[in-house]
PDB file with SEQRES, HELIX, SHEET and CRYST1 records, atoms N, CA, C and O in Angstrom:
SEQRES   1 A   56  UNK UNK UNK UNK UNK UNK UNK UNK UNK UNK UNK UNK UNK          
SEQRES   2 A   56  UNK UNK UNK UNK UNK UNK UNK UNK UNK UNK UNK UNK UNK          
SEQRES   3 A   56  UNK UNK UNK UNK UNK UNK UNK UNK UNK UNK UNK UNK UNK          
SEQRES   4 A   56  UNK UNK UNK UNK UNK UNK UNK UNK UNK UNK UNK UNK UNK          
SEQRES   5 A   56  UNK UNK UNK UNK                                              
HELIX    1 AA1 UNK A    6  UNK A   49  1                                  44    
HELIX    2 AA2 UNK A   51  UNK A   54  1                                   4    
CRYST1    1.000    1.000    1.000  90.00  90.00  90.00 P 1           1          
ATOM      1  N   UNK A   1     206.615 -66.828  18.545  1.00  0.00           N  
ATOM      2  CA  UNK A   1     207.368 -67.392  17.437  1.00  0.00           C  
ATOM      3  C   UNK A   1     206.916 -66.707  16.148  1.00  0.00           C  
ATOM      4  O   UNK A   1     205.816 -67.054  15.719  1.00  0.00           O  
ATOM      5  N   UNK A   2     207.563 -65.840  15.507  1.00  0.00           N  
ATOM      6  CA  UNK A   2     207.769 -64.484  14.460  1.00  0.00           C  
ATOM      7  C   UNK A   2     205.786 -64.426  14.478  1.00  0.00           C  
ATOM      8  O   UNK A   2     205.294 -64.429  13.350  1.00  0.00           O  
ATOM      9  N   UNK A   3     205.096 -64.392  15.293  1.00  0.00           N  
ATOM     10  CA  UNK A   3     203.520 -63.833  15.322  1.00  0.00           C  
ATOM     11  C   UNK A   3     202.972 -64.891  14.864  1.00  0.00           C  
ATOM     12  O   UNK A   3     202.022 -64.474  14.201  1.00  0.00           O  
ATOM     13  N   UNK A   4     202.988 -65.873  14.818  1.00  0.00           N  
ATOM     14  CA  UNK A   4     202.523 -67.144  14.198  1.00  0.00           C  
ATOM     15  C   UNK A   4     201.675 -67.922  15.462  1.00  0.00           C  
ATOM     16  O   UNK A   4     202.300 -68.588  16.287  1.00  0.00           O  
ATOM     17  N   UNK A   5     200.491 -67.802  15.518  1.00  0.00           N  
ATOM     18  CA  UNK A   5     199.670 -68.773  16.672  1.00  0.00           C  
ATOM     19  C   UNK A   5     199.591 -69.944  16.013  1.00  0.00           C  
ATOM     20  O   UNK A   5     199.893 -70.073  14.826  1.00  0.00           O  
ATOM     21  N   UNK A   6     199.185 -70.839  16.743  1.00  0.00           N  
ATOM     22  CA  UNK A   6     198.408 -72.454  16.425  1.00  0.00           C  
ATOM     23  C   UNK A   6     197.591 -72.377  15.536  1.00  0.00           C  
ATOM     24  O   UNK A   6     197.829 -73.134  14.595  1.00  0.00           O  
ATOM     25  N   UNK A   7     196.263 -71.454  15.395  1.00  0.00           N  
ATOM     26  CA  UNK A   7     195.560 -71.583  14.110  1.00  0.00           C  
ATOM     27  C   UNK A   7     196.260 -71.594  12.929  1.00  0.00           C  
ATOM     28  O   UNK A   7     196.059 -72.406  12.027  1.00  0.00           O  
ATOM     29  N   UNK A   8     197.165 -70.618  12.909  1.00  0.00           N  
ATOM     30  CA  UNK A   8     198.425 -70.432  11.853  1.00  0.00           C  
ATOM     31  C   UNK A   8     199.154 -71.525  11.707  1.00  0.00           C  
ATOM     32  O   UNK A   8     199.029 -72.044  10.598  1.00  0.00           O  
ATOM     33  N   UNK A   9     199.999 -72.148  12.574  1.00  0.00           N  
ATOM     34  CA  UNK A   9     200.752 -73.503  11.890  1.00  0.00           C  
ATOM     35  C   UNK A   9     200.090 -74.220  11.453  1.00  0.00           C  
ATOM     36  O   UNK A   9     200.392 -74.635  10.334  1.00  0.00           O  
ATOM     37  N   UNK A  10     198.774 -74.764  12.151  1.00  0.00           N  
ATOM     38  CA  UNK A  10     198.027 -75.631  11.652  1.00  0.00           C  
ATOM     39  C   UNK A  10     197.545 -75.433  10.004  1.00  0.00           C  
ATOM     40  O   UNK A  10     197.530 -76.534   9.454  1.00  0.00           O  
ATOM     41  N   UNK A  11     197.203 -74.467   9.209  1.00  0.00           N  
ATOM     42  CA  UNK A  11     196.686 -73.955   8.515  1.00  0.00           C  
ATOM     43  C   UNK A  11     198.060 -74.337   7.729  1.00  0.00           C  
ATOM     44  O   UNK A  11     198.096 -75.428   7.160  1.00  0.00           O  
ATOM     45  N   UNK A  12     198.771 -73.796   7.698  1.00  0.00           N  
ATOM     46  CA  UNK A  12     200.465 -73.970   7.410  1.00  0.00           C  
ATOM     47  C   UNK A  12     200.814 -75.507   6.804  1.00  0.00           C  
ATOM     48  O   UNK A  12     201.140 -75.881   5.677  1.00  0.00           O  
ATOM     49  N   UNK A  13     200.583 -76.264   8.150  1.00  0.00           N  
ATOM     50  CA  UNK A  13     200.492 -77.954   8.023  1.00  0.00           C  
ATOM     51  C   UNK A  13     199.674 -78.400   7.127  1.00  0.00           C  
ATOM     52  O   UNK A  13     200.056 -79.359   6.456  1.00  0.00           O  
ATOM     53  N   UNK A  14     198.572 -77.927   6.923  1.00  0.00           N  
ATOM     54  CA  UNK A  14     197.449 -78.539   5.934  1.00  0.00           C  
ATOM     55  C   UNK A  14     197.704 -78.300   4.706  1.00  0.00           C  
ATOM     56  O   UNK A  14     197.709 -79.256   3.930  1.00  0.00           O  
ATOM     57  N   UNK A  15     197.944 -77.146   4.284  1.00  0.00           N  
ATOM     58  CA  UNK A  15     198.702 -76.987   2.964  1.00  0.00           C  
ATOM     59  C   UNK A  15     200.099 -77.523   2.573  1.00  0.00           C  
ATOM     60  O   UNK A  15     200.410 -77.632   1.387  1.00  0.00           O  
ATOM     61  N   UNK A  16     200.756 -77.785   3.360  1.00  0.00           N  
ATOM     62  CA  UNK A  16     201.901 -78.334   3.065  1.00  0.00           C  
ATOM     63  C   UNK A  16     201.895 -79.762   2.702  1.00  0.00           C  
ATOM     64  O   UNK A  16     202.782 -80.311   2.048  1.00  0.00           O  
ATOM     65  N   UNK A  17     200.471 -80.525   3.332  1.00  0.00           N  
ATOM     66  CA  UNK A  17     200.102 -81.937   3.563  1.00  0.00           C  
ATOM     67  C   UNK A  17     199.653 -81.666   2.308  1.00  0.00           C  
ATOM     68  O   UNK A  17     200.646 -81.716   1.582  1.00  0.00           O  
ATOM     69  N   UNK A  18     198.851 -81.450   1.773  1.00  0.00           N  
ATOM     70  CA  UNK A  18     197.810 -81.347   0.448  1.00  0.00           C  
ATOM     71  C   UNK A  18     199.063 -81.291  -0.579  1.00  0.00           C  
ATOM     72  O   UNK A  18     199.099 -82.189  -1.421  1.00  0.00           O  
ATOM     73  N   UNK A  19     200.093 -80.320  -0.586  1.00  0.00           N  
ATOM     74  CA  UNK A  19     200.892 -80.021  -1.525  1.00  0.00           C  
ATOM     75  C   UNK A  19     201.643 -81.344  -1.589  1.00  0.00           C  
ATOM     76  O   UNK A  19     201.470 -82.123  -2.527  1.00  0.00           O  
ATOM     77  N   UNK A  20     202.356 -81.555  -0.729  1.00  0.00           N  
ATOM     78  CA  UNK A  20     203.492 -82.900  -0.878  1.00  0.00           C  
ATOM     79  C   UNK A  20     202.889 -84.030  -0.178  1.00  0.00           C  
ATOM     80  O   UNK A  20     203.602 -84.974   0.164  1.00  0.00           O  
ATOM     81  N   UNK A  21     201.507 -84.012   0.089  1.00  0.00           N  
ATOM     82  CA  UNK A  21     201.015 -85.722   0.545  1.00  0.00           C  
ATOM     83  C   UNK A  21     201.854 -85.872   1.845  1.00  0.00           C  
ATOM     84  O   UNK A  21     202.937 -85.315   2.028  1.00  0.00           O  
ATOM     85  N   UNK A  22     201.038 -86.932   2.985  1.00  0.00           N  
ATOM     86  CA  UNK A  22     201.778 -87.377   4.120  1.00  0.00           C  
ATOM     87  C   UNK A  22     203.000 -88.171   4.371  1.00  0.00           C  
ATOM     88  O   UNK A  22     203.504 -88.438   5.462  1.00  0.00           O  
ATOM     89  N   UNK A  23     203.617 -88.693   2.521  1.00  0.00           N  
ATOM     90  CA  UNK A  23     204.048 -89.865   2.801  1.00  0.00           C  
ATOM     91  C   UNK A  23     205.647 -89.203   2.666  1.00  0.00           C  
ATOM     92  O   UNK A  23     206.666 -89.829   2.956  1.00  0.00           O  
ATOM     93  N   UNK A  24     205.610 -87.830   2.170  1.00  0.00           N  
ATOM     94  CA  UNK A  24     207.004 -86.814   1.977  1.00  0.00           C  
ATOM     95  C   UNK A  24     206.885 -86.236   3.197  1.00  0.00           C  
ATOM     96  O   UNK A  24     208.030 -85.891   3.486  1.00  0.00           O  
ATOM     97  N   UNK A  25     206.134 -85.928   4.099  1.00  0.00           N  
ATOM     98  CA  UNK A  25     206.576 -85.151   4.953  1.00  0.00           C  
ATOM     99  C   UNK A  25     207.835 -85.668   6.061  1.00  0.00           C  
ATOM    100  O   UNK A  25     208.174 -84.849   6.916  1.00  0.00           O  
ATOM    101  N   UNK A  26     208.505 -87.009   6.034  1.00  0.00           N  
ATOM    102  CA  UNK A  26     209.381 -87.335   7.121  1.00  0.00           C  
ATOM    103  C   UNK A  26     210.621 -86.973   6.057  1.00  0.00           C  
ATOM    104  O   UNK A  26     211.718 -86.594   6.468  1.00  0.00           O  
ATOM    105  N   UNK A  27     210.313 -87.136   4.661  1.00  0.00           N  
ATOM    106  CA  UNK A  27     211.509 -86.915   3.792  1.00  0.00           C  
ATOM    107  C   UNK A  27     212.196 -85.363   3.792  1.00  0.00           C  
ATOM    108  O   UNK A  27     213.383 -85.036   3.777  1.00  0.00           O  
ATOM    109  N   UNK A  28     210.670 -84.347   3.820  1.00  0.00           N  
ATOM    110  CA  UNK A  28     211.285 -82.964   4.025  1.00  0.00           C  
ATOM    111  C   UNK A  28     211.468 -82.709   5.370  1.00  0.00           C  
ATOM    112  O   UNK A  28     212.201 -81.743   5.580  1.00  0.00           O  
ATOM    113  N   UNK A  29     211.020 -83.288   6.378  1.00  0.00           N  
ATOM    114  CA  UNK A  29     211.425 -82.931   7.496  1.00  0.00           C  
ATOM    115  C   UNK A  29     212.816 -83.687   7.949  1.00  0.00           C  
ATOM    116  O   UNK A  29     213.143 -83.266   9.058  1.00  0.00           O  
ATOM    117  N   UNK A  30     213.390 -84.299   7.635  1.00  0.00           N  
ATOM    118  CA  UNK A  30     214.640 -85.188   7.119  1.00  0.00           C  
ATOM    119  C   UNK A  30     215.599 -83.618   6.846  1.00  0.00           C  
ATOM    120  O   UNK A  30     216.208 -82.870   7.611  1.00  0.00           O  
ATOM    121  N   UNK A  31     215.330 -83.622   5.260  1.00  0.00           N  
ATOM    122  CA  UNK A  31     216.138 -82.348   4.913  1.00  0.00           C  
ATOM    123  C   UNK A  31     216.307 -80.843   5.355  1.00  0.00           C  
ATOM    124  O   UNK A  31     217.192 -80.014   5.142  1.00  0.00           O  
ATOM    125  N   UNK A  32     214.862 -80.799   6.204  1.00  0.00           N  
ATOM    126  CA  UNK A  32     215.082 -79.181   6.986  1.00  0.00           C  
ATOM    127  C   UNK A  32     215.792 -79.591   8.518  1.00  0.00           C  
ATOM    128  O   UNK A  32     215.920 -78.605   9.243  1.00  0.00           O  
ATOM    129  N   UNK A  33     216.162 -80.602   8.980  1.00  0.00           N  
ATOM    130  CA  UNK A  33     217.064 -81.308   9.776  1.00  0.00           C  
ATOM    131  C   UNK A  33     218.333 -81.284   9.599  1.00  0.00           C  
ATOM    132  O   UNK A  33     219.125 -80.664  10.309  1.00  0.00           O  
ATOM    133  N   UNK A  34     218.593 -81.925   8.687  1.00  0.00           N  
ATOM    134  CA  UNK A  34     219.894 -81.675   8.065  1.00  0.00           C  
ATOM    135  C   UNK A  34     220.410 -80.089   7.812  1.00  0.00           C  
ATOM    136  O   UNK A  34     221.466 -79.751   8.347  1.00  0.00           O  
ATOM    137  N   UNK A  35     219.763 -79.251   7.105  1.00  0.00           N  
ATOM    138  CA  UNK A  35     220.242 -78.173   6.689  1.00  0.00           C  
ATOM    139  C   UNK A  35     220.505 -77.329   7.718  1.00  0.00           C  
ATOM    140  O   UNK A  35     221.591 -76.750   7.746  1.00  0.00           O  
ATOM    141  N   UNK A  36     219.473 -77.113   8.805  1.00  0.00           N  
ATOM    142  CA  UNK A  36     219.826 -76.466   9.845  1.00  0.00           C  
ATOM    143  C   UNK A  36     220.565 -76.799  10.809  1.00  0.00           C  
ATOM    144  O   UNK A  36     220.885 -75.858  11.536  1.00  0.00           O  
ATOM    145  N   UNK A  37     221.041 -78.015  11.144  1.00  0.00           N  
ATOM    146  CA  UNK A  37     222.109 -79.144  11.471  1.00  0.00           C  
ATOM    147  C   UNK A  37     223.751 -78.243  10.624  1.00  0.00           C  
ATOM    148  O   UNK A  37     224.731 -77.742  11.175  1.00  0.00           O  
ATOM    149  N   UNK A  38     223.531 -78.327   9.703  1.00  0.00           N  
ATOM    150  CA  UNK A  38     224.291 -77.863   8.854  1.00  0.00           C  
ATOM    151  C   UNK A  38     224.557 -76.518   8.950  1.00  0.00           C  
ATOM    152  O   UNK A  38     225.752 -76.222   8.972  1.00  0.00           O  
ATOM    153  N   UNK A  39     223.751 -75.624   9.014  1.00  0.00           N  
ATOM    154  CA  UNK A  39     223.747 -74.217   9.418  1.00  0.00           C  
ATOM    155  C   UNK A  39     224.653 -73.987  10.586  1.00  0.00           C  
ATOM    156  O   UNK A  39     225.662 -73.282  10.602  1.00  0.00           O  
ATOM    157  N   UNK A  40     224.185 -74.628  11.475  1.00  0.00           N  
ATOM    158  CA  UNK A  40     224.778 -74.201  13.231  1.00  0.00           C  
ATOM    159  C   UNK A  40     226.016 -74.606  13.067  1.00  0.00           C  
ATOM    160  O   UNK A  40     226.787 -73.922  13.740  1.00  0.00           O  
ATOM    161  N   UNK A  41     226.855 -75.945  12.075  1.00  0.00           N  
ATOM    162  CA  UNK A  41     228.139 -76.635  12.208  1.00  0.00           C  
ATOM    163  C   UNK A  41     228.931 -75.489  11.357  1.00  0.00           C  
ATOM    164  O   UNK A  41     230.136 -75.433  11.601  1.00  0.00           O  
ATOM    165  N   UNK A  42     228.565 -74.823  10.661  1.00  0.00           N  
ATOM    166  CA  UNK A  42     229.066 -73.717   9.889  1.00  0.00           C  
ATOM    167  C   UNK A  42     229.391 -72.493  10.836  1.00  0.00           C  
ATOM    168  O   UNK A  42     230.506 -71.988  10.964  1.00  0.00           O  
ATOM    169  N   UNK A  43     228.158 -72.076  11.519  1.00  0.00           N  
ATOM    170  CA  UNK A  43     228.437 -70.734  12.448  1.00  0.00           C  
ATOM    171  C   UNK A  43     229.073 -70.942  13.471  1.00  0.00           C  
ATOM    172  O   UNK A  43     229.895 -70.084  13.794  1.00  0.00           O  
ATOM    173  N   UNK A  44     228.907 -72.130  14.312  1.00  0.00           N  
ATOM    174  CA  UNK A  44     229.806 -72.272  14.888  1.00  0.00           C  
ATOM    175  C   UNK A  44     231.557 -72.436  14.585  1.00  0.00           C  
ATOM    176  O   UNK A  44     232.527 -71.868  15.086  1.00  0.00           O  
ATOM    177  N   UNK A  45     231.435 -73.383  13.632  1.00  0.00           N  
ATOM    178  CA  UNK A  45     233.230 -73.325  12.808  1.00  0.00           C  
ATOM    179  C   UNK A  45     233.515 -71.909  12.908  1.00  0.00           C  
ATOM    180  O   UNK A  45     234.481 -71.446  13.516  1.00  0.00           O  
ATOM    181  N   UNK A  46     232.656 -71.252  12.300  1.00  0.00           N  
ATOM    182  CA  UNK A  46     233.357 -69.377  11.897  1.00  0.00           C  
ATOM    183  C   UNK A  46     233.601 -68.975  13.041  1.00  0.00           C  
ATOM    184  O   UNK A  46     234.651 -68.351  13.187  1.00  0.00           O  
ATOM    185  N   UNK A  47     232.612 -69.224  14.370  1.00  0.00           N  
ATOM    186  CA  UNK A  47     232.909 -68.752  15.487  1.00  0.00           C  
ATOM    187  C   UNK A  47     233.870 -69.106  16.333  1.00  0.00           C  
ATOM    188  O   UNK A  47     233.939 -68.512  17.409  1.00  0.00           O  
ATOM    189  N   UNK A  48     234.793 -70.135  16.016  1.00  0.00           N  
ATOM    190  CA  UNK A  48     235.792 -70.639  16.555  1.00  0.00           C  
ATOM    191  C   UNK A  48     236.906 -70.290  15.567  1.00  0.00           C  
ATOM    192  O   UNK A  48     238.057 -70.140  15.976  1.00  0.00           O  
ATOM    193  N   UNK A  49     236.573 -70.152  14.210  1.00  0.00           N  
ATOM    194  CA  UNK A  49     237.917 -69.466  13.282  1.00  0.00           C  
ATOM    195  C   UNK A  49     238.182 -67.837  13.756  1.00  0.00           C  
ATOM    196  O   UNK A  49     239.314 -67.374  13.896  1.00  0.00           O  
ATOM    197  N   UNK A  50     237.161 -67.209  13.933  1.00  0.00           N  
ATOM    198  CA  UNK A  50     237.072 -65.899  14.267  1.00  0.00           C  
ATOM    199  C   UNK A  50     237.828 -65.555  16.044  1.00  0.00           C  
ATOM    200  O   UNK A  50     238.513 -64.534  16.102  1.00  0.00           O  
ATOM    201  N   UNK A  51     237.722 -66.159  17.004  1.00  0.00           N  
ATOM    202  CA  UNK A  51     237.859 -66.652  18.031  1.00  0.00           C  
ATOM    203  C   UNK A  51     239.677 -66.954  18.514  1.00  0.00           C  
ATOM    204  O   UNK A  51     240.475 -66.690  19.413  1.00  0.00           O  
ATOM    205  N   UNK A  52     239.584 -67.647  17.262  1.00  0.00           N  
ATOM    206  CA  UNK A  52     241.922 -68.050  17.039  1.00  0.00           C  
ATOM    207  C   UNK A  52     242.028 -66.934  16.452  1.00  0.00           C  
ATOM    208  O   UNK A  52     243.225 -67.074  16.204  1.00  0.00           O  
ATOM    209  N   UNK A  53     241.728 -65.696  15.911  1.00  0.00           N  
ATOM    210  CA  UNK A  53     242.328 -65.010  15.005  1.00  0.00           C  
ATOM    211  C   UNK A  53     242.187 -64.101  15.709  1.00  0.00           C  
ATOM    212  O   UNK A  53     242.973 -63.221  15.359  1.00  0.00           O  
ATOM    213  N   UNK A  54     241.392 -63.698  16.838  1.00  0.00           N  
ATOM    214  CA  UNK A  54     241.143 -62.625  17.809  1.00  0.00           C  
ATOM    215  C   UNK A  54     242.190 -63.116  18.573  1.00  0.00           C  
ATOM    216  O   UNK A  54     242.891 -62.178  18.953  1.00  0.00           O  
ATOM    217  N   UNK A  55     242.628 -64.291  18.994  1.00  0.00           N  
ATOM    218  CA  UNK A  55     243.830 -64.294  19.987  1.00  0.00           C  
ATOM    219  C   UNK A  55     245.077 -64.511  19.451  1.00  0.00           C  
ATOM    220  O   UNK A  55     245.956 -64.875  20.232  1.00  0.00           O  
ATOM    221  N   UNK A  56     245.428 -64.322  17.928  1.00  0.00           N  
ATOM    222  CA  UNK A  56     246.771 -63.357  17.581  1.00  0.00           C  
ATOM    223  C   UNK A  56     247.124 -62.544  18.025  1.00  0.00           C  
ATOM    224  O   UNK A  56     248.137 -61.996  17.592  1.00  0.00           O  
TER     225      UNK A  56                                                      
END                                                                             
């Protein structure tokens, strides 16, 4: 996963905890849910607009 071991996320996690406290982390993990939720409903749409326009 892009070269990233366990010592690495962890390290990752701890700073992110320190920066925004434990009590935001369900709030940003909430919104990086959503967005990438959001991402896939987009590429997929295009991939089905792209898809009708190939079978003109």
């Amino acid at each position: 996963m892009f070269g990233l071991g366990l010592p690495e996320l962890l390290v990752i996690l701890l700073i992110v905890v320190v920066i925004f406290g434990a009590g935001k982390l369900p709030q940003i993990g909430e919104g990086l849910g959503k967005g990438i939720k959001n991402f896939r409903k987009a590429v997929k749409e295009e991939e089905d607009s792209t898809a009708e326009e190939d079978k003109k």
